[in-house]
C-alpha positions as CSV (number, residue, x, y, z in Angstrom):
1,X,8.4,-8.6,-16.1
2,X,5.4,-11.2,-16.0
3,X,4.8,-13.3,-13.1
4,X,5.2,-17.2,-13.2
5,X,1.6,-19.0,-13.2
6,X,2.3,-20.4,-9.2
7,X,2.6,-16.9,-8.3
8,X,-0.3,-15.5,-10.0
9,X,-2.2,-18.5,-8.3
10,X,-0.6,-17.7,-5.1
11,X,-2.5,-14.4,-5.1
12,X,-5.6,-15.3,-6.5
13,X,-5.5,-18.0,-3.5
14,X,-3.9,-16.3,-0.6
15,X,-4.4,-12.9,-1.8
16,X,-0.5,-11.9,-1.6
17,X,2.8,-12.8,-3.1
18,X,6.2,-12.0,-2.3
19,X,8.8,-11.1,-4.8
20,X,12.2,-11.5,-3.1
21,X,15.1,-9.1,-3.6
22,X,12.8,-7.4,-6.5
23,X,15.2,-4.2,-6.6
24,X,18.5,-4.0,-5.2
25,X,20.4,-2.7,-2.7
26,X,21.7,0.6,-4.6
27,X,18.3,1.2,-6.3
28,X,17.0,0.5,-2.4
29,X,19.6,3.2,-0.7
30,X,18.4,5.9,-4.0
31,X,14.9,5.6,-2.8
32,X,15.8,5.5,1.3
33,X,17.5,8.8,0.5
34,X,14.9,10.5,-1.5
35,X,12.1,9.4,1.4
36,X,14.7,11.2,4.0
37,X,15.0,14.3,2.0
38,X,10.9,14.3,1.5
39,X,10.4,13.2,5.1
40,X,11.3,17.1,6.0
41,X,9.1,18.7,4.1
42,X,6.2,20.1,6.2
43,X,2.5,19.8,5.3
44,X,-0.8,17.8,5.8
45,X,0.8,14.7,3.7
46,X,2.8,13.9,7.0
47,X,1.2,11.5,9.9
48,X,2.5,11.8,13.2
49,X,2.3,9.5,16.1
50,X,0.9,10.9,19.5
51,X,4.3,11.2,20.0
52,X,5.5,13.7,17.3
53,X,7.4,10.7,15.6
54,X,6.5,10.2,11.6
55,X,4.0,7.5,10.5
56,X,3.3,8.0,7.1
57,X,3.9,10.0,4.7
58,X,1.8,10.5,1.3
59,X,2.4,11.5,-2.2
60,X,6.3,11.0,-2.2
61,X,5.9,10.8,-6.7
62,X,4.6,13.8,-6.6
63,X,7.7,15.4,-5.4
64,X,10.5,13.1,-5.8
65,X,11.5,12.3,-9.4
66,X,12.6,8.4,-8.1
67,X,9.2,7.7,-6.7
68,X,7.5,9.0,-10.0
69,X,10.1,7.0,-12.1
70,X,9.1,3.8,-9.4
71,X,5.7,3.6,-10.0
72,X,6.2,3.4,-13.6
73,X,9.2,0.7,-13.7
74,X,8.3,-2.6,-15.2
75,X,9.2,-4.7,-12.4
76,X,5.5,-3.1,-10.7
77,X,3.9,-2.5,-13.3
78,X,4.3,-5.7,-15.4
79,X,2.5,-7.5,-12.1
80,X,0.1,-5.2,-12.0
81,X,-1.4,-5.2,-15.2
82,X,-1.1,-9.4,-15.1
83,X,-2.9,-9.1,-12.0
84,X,-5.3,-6.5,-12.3
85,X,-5.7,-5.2,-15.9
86,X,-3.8,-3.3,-18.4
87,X,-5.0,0.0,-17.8
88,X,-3.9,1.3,-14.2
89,X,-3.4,4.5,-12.3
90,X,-2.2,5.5,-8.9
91,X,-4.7,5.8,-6.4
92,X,-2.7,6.5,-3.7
93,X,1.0,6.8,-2.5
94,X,2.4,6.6,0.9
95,X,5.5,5.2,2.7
96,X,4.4,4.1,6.4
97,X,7.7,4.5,9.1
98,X,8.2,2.6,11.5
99,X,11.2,4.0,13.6
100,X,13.6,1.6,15.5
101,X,12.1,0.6,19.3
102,X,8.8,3.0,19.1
103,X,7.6,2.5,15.6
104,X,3.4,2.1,16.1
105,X,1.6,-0.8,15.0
106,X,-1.6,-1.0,12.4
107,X,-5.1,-2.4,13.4
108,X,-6.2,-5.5,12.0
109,X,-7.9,-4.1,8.8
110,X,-9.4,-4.0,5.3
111,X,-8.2,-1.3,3.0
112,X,-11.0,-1.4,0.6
113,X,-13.2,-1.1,3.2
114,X,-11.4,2.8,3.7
115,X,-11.7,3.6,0.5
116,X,-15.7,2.4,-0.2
117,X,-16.2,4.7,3.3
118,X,-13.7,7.6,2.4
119,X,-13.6,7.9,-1.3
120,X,-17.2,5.8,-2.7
121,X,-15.1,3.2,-4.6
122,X,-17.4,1.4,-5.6
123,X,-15.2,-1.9,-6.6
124,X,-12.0,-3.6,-5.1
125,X,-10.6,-3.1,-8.7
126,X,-7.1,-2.1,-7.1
127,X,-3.5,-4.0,-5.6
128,X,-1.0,-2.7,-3.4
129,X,2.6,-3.1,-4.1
130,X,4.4,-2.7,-0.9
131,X,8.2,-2.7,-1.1
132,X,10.4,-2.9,1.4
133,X,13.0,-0.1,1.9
134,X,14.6,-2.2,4.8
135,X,14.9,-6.0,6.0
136,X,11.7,-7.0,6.7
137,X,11.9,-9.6,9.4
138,X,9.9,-10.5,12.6
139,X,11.6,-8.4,15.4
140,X,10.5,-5.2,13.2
141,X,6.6,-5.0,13.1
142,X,6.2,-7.0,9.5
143,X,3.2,-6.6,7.8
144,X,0.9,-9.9,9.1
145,X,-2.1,-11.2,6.4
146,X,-4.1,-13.9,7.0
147,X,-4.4,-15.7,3.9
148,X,-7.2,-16.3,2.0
149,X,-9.5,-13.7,4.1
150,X,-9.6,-11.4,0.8
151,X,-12.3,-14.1,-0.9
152,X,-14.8,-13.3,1.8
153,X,-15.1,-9.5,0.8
154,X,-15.0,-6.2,2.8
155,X,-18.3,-6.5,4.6
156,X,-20.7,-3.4,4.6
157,X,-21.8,-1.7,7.7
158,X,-20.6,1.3,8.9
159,X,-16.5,1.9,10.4
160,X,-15.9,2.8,14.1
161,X,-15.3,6.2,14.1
162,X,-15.8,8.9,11.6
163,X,-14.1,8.5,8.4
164,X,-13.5,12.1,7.9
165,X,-11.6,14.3,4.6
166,X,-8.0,13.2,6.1
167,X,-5.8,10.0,6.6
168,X,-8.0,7.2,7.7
169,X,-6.2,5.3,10.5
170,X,-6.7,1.2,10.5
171,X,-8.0,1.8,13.7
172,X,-11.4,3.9,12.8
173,X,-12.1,0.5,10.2
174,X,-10.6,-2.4,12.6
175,X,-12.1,-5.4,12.9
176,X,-13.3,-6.7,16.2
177,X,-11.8,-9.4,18.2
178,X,-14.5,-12.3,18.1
179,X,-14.1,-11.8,13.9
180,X,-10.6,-11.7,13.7
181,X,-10.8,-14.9,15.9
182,X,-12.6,-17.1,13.4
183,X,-10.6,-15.8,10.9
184,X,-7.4,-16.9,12.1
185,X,-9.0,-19.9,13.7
186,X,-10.0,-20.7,9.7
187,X,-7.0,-19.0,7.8
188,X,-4.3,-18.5,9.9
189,X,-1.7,-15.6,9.7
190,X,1.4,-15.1,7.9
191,X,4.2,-12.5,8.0
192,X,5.4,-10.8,5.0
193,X,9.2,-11.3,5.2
194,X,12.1,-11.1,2.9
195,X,15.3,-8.2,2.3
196,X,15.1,-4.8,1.9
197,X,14.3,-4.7,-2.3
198,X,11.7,-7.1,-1.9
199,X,7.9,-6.8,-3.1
200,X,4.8,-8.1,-2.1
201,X,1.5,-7.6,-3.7
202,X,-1.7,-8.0,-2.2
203,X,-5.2,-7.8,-2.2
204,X,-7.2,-4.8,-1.3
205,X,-9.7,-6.7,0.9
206,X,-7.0,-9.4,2.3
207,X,-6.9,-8.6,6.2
208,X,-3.9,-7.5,7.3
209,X,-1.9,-5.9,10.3
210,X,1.2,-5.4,12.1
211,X,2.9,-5.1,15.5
212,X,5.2,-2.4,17.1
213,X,8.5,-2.3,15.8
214,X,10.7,-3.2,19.3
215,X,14.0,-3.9,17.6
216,X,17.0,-2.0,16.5
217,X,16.1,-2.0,13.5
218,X,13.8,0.7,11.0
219,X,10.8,-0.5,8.9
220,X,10.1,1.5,5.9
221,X,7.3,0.2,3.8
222,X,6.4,2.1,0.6
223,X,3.1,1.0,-0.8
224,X,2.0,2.0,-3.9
225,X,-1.8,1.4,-4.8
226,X,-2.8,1.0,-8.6
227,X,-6.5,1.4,-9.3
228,X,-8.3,0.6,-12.8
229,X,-9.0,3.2,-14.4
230,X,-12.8,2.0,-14.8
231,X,-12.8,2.1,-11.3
232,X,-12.6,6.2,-10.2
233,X,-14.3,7.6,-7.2
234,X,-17.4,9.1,-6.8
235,X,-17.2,11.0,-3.1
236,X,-20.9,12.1,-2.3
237,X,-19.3,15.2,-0.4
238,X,-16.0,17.2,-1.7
239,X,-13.0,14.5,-2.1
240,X,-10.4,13.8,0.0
241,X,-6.9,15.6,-1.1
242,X,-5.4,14.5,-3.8
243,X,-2.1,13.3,-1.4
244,X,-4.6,10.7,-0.3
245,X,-6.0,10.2,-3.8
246,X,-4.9,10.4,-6.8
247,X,-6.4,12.8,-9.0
248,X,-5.0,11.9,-12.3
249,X,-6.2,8.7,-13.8
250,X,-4.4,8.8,-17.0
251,X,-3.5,5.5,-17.8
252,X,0.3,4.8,-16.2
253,X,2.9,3.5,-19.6
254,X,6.0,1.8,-18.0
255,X,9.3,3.4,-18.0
256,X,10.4,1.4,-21.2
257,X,6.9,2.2,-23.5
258,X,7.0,5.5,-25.3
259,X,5.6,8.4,-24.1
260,X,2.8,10.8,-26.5
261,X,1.7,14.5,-25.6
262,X,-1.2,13.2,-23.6
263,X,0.8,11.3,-21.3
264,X,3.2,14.3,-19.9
265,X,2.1,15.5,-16.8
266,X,1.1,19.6,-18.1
């Protein structure tokens, strides 16, 4: 799958793109299943709110044959590589929950500027796919960009909080309010919106956020983040676990390329 050129533009320029009704509804209901059945598995891969209810939960393709068979199908990965470059890995896996009525919202934010802090990336050589495992709509906490804030960079400096060996809440890397007002004074914001299936791809420096989810509805968001493989980590200290990053950097073949010895996972 290749994107048209207005799309491609639409991410160089806004820094995200959605891709409508990308999978559909059975392939949707596989993957809601498979996070239900991984959801129960105990271990340090599972964020819970203050509350006890789940957040996130990484590194689903490690132990669920439909997320390792997801990250490889050509629908994400024929984007990615038009987008970023042909040789891509997984960096990092997670599926954020967002239960109906109580589901917690996400701090104004900058991924890249996590993973400089957490992980010594030293380049925003990566792109999120996000794709929705439920209808995405405004009631239910949507993911919120403001367009165009991606060209600007992840400004240095150092993150509120520590940025410790674990999952690195949004909040320890928020922006502040006086920023986030010019930004929206100069960019504006825009939801992310669009039926369970559907994919959108954006930046890892675009600012981004979202609300608490106060309607009947669930939103599951499963992101998957594909880093160049030029682009590896180089923690000063001992890295984080590799269900926050990924540890093989293999190149990733789609589902439809053929597979050698050195790309089976020993």
């Amino acid at each position: 799958m290749r994107l048209t050129p207005g799309q491609v533009n639409a991410y160089q320029e806004r820094g995200f793109v959605v891709l409508r009704a990308l999978f559909d509804a059975e392939e949707v209901e596989s993957l809601r299943a498979a996070f239900t059945r991984d959801a129960r598995e105990p271990g340090p891969h599972r964020v819970l709110e203050d509350g006890g209810e789940l957040r996130a939960v990484y590194a689903a393709h490690q132990r669920r044959p439909e997320f390792a068979a997801l990250i490889r199908s050509p629908r994400l990965l024929g984007p990615v590589r038009q987008l970023l470059c042909p040789d891509v890995y997984m960096y990092q896996f997670k599926i954020n929950s967002k239960p109906a009525f109580s589901g917690g919202g996400w701090s104004w934010h900058q991924d890249f500027a996590a993973w400089r802090a957490a992980d010594n990336l030293a380049e925003p050589r990566l792109l999120n796919a996000a794709l929705f495992l439920d209808d995405a709509t405004e009631h239910n906490g949507p993911v919120i960009f403001v367009p165009g804030s991606h060209r600007r960079g992840a400004p240095g400096g150092t993150p509120r909080g520590a940025v410790g060996a674990s999952h690195v809440d949004p909040d320890e890397i928020a922006l502040g309010r006086d920023e986030m007002r010019e930004l929206v004074a100069r960019h504006g914001m825009e939801s992310a919106k669009g039926p369970a299936g559907s994919v959108v791809l954006f930046h890892p420096e675009i600012v981004h956020g979202s609300a608490t989810n106060m309607s009947p509805q669930p939103r599951r968001l499963l992101i998957a983040t594909y880093n160049d493989v030029r682009n590896q980590p180089s923690p000063a200290g001992a890295a984080r676990p590799d269900y926050l990053v990924g540890r093989d950097t293999r190149t990733l073949r789609a589902d439809d390329e053929p597979i050698t010895d050195g790309d089976l996972i020993r």
